[in-house]
PDB file of N, CA, C and O in Angstrom:
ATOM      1  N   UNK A   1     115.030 -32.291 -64.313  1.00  0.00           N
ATOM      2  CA  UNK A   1     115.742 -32.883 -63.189  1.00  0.00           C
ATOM      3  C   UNK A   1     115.008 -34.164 -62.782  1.00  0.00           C
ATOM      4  O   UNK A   1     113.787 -34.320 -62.760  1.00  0.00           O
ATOM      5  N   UNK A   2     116.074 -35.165 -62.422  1.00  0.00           N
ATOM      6  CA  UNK A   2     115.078 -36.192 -62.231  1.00  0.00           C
ATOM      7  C   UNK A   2     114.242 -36.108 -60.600  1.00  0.00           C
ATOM      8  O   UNK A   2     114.365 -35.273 -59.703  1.00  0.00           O
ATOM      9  N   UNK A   3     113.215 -37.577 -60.709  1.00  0.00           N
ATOM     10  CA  UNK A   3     113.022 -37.249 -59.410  1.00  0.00           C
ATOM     11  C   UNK A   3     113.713 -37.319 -58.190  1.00  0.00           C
ATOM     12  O   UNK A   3     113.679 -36.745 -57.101  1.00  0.00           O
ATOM     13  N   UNK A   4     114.470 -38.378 -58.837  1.00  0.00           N
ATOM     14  CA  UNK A   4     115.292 -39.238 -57.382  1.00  0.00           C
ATOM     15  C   UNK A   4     116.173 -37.970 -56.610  1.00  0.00           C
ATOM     16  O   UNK A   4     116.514 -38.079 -55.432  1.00  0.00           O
ATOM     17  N   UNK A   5     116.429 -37.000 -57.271  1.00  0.00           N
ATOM     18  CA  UNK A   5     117.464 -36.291 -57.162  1.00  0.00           C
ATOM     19  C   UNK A   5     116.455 -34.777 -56.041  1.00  0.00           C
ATOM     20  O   UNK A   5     116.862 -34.173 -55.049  1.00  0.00           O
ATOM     21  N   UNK A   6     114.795 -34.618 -56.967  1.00  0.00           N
ATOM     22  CA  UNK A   6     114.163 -33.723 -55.738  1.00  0.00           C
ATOM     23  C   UNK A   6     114.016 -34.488 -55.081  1.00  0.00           C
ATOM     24  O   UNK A   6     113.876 -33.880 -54.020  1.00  0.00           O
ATOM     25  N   UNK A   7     113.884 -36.018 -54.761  1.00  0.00           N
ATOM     26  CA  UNK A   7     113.879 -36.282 -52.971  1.00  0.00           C
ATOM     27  C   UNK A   7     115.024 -36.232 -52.776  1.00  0.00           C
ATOM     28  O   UNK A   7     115.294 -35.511 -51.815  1.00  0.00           O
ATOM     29  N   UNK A   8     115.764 -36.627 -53.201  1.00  0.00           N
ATOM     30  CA  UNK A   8     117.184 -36.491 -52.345  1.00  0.00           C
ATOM     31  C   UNK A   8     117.284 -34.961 -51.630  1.00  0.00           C
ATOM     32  O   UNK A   8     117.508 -34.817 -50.428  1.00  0.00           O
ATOM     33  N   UNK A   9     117.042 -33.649 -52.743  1.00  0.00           N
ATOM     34  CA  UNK A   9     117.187 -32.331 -52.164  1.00  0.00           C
ATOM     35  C   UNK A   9     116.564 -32.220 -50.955  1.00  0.00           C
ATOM     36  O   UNK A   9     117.134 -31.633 -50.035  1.00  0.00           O
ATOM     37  N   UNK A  10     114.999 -32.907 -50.757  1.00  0.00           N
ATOM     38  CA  UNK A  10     113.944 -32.516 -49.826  1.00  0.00           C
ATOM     39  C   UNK A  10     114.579 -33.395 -48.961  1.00  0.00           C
ATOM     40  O   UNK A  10     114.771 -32.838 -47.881  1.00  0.00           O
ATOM     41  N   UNK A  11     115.071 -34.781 -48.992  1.00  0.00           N
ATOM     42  CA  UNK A  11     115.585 -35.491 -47.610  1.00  0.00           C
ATOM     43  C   UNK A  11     116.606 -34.559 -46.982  1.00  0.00           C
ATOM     44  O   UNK A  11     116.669 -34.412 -45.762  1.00  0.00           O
ATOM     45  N   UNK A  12     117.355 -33.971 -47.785  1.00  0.00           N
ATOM     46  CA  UNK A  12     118.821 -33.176 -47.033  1.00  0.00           C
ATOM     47  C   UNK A  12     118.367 -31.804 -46.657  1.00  0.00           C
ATOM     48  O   UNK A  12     119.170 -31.099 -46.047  1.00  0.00           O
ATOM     49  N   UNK A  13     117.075 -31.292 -46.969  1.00  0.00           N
ATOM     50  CA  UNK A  13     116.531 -30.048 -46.136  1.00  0.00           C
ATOM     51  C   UNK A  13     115.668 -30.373 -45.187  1.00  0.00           C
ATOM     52  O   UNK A  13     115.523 -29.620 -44.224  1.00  0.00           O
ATOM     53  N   UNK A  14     114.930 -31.590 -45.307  1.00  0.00           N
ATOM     54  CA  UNK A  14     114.427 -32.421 -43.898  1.00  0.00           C
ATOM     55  C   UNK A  14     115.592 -32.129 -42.788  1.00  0.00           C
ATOM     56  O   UNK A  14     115.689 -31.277 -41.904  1.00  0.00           O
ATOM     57  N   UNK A  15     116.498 -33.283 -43.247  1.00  0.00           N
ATOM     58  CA  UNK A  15     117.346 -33.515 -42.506  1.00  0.00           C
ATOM     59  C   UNK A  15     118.450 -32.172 -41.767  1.00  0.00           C
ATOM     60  O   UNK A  15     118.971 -32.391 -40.673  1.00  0.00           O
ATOM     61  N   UNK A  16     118.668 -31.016 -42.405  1.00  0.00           N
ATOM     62  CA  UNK A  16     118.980 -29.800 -41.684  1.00  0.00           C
ATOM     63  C   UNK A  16     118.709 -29.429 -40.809  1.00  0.00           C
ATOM     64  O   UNK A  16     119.399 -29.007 -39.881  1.00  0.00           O
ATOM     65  N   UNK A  17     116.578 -29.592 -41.040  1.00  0.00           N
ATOM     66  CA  UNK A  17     115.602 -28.729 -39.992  1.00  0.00           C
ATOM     67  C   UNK A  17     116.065 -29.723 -38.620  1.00  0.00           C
ATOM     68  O   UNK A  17     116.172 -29.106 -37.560  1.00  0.00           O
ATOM     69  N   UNK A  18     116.268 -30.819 -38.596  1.00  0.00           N
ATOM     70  CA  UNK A  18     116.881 -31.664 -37.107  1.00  0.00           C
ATOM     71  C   UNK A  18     117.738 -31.680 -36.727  1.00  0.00           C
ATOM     72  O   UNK A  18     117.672 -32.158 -35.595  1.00  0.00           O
ATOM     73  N   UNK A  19     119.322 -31.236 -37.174  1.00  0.00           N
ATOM     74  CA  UNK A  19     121.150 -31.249 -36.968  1.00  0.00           C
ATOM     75  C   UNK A  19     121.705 -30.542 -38.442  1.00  0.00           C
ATOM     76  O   UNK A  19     121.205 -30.233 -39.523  1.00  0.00           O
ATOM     77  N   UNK A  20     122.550 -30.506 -38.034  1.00  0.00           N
ATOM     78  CA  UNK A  20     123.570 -29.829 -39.093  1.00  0.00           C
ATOM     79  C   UNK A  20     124.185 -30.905 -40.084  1.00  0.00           C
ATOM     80  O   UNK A  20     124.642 -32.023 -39.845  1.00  0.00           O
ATOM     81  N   UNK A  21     124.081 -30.377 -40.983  1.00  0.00           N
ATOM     82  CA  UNK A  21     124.701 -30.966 -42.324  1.00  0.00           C
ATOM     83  C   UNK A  21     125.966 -31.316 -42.369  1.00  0.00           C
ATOM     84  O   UNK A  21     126.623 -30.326 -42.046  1.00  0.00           O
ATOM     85  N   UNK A  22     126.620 -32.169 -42.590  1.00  0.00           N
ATOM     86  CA  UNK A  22     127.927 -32.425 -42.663  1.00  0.00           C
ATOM     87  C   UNK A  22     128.670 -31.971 -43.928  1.00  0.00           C
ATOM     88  O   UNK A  22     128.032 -31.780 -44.963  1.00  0.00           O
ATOM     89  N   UNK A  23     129.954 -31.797 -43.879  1.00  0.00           N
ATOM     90  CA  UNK A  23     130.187 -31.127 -45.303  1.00  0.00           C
ATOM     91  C   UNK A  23     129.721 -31.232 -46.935  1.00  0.00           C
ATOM     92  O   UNK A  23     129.192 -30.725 -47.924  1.00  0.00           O
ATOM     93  N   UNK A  24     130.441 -32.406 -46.263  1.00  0.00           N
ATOM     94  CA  UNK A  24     129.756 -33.410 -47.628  1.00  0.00           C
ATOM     95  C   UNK A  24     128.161 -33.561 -47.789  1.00  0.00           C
ATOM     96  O   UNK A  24     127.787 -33.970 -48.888  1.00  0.00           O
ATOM     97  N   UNK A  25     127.273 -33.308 -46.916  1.00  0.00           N
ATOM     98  CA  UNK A  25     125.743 -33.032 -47.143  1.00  0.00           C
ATOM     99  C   UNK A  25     125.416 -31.455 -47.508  1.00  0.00           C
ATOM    100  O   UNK A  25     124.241 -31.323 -47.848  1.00  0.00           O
ATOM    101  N   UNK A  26     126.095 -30.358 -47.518  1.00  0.00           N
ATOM    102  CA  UNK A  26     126.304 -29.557 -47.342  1.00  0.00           C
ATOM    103  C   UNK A  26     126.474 -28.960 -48.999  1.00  0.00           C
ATOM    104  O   UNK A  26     125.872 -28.052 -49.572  1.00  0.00           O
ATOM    105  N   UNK A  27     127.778 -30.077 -49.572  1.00  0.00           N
ATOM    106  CA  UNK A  27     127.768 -30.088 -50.687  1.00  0.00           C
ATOM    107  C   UNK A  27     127.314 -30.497 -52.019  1.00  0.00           C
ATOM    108  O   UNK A  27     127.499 -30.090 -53.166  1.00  0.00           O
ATOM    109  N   UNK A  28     126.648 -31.456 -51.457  1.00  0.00           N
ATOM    110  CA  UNK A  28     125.420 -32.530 -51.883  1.00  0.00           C
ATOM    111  C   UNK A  28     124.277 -31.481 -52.316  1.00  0.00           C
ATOM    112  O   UNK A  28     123.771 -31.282 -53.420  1.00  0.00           O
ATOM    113  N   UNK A  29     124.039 -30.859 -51.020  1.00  0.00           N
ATOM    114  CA  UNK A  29     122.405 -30.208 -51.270  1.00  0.00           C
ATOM    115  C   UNK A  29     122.586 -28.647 -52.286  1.00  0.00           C
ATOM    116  O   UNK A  29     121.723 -28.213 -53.050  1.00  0.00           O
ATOM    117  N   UNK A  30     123.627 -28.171 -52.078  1.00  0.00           N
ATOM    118  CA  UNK A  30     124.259 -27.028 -52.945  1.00  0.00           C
ATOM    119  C   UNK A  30     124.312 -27.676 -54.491  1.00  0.00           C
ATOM    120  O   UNK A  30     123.726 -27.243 -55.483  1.00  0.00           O
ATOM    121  N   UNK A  31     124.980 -28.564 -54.418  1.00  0.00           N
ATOM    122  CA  UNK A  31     125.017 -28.874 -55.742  1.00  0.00           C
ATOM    123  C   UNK A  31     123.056 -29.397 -57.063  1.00  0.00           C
ATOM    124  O   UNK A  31     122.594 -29.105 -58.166  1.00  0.00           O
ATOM    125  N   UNK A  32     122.705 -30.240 -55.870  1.00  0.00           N
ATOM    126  CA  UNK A  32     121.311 -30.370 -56.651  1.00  0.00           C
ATOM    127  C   UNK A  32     120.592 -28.958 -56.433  1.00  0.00           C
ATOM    128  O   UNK A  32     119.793 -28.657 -57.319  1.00  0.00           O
ATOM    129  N   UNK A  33     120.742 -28.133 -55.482  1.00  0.00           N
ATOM    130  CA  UNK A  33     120.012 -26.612 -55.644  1.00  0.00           C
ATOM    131  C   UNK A  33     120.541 -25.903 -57.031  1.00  0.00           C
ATOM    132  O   UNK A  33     119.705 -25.313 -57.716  1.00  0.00           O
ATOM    133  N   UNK A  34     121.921 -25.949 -57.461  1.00  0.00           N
ATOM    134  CA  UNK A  34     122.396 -25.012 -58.712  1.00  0.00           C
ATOM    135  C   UNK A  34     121.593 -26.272 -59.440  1.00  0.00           C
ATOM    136  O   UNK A  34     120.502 -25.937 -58.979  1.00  0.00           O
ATOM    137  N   UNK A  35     121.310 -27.332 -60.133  1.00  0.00           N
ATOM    138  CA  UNK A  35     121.006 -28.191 -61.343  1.00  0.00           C
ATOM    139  C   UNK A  35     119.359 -27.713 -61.069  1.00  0.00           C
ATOM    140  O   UNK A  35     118.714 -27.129 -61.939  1.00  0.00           O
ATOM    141  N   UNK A  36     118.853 -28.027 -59.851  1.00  0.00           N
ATOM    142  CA  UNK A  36     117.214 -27.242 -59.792  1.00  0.00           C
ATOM    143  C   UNK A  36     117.263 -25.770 -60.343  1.00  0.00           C
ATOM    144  O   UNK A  36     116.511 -25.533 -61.288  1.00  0.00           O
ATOM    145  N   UNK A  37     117.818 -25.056 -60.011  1.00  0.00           N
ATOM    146  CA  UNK A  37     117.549 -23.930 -60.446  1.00  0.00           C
ATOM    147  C   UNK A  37     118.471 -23.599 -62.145  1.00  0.00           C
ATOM    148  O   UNK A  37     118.689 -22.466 -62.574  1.00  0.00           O
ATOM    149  N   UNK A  38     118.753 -24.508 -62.640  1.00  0.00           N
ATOM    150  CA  UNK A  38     119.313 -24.311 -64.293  1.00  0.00           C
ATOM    151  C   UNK A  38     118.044 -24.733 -64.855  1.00  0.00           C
ATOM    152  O   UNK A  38     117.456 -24.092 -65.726  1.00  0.00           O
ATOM    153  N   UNK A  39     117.483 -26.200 -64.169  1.00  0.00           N
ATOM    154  CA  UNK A  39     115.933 -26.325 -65.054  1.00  0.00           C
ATOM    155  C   UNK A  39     114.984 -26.024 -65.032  1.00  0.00           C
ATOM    156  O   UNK A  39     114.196 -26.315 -65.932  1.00  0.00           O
ATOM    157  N   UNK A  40     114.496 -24.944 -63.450  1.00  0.00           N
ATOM    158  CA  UNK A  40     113.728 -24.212 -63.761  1.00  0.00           C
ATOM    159  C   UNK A  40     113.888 -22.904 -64.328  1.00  0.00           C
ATOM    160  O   UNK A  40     112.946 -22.201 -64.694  1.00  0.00           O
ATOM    161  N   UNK A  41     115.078 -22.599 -64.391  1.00  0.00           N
ATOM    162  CA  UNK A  41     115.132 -21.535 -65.534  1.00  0.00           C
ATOM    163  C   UNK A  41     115.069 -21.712 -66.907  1.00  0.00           C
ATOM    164  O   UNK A  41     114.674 -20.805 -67.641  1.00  0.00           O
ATOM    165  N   UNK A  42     115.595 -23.328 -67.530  1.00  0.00           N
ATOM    166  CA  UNK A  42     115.631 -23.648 -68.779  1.00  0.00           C
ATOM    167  C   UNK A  42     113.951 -23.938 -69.241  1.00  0.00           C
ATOM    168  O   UNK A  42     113.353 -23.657 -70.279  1.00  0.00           O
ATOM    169  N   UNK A  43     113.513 -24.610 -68.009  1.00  0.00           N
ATOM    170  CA  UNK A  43     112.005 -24.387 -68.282  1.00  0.00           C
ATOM    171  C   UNK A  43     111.562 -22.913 -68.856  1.00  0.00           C
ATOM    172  O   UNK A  43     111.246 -22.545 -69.988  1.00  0.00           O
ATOM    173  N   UNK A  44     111.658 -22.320 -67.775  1.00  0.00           N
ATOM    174  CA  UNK A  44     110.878 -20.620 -68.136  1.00  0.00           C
ATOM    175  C   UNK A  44     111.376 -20.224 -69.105  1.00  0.00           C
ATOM    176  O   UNK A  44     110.553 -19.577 -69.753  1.00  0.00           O
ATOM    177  N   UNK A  45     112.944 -20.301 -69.871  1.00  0.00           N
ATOM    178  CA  UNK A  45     113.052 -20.071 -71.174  1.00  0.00           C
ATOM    179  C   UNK A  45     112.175 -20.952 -72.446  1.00  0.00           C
ATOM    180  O   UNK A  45     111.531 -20.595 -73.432  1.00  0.00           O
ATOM    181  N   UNK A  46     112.406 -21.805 -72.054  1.00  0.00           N
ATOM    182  CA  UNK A  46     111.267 -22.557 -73.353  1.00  0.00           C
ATOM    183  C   UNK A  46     110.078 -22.585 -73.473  1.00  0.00           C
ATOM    184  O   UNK A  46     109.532 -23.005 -74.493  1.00  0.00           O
ATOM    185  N   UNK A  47     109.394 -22.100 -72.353  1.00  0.00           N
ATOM    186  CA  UNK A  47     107.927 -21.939 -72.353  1.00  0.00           C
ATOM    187  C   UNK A  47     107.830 -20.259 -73.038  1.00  0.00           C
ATOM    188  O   UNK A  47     107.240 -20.102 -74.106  1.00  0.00           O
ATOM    189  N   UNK A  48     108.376 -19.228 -72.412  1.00  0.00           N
ATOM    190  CA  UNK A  48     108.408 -18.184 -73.208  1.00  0.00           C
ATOM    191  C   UNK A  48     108.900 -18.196 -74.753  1.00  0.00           C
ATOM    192  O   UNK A  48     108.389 -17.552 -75.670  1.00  0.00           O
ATOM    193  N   UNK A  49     109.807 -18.917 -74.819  1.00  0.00           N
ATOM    194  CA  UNK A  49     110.222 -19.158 -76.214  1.00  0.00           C
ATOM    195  C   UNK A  49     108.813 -19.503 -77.202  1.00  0.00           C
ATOM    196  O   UNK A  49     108.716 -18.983 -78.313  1.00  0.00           O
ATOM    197  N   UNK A  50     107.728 -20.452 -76.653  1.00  0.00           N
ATOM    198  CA  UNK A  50     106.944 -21.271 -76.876  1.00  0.00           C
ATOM    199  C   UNK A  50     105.478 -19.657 -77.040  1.00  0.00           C
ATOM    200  O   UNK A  50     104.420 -19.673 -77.670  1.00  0.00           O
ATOM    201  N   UNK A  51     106.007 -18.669 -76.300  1.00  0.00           N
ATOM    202  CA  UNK A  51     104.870 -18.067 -75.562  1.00  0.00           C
ATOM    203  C   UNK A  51     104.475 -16.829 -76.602  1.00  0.00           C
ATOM    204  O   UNK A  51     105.271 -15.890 -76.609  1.00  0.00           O
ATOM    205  N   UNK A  52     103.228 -16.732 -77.552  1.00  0.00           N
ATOM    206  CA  UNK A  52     103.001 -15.829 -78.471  1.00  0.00           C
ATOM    207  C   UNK A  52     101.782 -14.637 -77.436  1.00  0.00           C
ATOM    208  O   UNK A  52     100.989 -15.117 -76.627  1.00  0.00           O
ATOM    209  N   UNK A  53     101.900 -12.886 -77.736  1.00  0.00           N
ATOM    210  CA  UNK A  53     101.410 -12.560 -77.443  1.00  0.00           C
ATOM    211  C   UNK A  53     100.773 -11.743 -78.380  1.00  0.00           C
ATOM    212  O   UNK A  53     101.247 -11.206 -79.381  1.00  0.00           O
ATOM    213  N   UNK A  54      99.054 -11.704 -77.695  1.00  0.00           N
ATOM    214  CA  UNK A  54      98.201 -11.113 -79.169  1.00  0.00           C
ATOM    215  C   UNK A  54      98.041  -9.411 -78.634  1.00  0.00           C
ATOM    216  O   UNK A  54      97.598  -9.014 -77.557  1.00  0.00           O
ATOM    217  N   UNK A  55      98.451  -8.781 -79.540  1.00  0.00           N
ATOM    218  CA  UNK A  55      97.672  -7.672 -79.574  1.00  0.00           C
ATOM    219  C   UNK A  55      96.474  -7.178 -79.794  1.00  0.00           C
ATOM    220  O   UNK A  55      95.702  -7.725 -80.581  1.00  0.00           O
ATOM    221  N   UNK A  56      96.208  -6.234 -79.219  1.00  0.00           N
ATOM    222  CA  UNK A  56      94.407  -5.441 -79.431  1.00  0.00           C
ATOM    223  C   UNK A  56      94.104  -5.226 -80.757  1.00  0.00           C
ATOM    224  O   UNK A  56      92.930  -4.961 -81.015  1.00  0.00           O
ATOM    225  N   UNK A  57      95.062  -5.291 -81.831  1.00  0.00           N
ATOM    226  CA  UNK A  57      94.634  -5.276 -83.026  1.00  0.00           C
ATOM    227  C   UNK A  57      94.822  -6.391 -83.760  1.00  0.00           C
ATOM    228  O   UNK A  57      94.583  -6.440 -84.966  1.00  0.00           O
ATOM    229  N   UNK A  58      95.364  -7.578 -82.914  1.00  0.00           N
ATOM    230  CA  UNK A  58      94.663  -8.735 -83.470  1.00  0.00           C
ATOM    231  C   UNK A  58      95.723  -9.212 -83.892  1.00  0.00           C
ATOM    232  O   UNK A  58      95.501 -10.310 -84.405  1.00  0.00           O
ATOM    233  N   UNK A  59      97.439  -8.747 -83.955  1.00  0.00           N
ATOM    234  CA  UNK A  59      97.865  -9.341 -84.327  1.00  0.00           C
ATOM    235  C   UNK A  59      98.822 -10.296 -83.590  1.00  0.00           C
ATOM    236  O   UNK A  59      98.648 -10.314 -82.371  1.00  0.00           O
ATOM    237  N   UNK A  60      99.717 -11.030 -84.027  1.00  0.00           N
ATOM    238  CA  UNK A  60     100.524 -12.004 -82.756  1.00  0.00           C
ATOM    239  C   UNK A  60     102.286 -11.830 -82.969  1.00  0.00           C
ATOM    240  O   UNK A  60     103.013 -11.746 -83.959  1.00  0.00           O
ATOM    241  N   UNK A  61     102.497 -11.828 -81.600  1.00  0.00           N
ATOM    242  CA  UNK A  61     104.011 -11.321 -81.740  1.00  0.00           C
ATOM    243  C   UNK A  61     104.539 -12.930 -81.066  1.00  0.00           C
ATOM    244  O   UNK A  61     103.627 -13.699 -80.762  1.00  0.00           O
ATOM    245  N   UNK A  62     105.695 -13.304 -80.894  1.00  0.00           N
ATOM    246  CA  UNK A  62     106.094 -14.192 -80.433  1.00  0.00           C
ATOM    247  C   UNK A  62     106.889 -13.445 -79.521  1.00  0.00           C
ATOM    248  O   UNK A  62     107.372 -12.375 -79.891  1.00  0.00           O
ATOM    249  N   UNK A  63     107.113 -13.950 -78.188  1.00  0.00           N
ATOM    250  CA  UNK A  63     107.974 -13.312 -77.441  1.00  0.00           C
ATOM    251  C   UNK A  63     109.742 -13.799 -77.921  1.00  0.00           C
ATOM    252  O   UNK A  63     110.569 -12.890 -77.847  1.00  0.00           O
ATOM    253  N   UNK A  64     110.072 -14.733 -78.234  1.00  0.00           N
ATOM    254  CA  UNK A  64     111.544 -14.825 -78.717  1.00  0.00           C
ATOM    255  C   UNK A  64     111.409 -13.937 -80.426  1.00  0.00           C
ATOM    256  O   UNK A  64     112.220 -14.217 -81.309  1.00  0.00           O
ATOM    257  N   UNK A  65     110.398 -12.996 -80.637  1.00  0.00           N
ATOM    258  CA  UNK A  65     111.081 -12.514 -81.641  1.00  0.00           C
ATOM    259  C   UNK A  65     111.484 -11.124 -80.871  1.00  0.00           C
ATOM    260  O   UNK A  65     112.304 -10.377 -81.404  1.00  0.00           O
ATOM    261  N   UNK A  66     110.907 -10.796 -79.634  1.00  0.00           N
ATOM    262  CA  UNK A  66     111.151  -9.541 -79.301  1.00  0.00           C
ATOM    263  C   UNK A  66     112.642  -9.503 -78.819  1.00  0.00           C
ATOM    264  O   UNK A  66     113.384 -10.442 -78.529  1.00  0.00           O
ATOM    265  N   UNK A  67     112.864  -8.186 -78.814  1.00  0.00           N
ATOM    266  CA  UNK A  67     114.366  -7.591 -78.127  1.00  0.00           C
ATOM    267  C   UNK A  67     114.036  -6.851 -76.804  1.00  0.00           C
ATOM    268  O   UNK A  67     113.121  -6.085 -76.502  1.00  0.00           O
ATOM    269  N   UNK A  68     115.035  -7.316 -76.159  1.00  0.00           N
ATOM    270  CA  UNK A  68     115.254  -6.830 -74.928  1.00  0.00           C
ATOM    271  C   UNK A  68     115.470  -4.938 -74.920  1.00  0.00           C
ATOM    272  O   UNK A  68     116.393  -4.637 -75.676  1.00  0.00           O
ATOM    273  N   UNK A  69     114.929  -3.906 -74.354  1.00  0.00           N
ATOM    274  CA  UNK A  69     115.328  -2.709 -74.268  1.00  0.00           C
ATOM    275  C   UNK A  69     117.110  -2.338 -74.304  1.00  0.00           C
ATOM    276  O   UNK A  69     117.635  -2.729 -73.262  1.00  0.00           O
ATOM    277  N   UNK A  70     117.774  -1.897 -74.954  1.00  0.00           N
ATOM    278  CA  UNK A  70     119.233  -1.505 -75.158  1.00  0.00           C
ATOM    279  C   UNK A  70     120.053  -2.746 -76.172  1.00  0.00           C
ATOM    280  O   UNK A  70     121.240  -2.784 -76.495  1.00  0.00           O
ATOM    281  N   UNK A  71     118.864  -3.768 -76.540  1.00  0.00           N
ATOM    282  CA  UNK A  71     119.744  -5.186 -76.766  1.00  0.00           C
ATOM    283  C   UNK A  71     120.514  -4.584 -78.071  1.00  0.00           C
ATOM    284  O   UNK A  71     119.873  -3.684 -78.613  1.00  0.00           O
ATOM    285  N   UNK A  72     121.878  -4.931 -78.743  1.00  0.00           N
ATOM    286  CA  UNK A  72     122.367  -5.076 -79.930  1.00  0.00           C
ATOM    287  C   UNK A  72     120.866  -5.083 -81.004  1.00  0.00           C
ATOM    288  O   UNK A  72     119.747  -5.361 -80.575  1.00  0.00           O
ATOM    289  N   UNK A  73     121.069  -4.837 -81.960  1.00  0.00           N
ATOM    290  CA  UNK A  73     120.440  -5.088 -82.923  1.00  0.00           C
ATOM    291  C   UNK A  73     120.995  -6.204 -84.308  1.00  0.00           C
ATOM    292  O   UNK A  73     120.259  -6.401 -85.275  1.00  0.00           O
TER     293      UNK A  73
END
């Protein structure tokens, strides 16, 4: 996400804590909250993707090779 876009979020939650949001600010700040929260989730997927774990016997699993409990096979 760029930056211009977290100040913009932080000016329009500034600006709450003093008066009420107008619709259109309302919809403004909703909308950059869903795009913040797609890239910090797309983050946490690619870093786990990225993320190998070692076992006590030394060997290394990657976490995107594991399966989720019930997943399809």
């Amino acid at each position: 996400m760029e930056k211009w876009k977290l100040d913009r979020l932080s000016e329009l939650t500034a600006i709450s804590r003093k008066r009420e949001l107008t619709e259109e600010e309302k919809g403004e700040r909703e909308a950059l909250r869903w795009e913040y929260r797609l890239a910090v989730r797309s983050d946490f997927t690619n870093t786990l993707e990225h993320t190998t774990i070692l076992e006590p016997d030394g060997s290394k699993i990657k976490v995107s090779d594991m399966r989720r409990s019930g997943e399809d096979k």
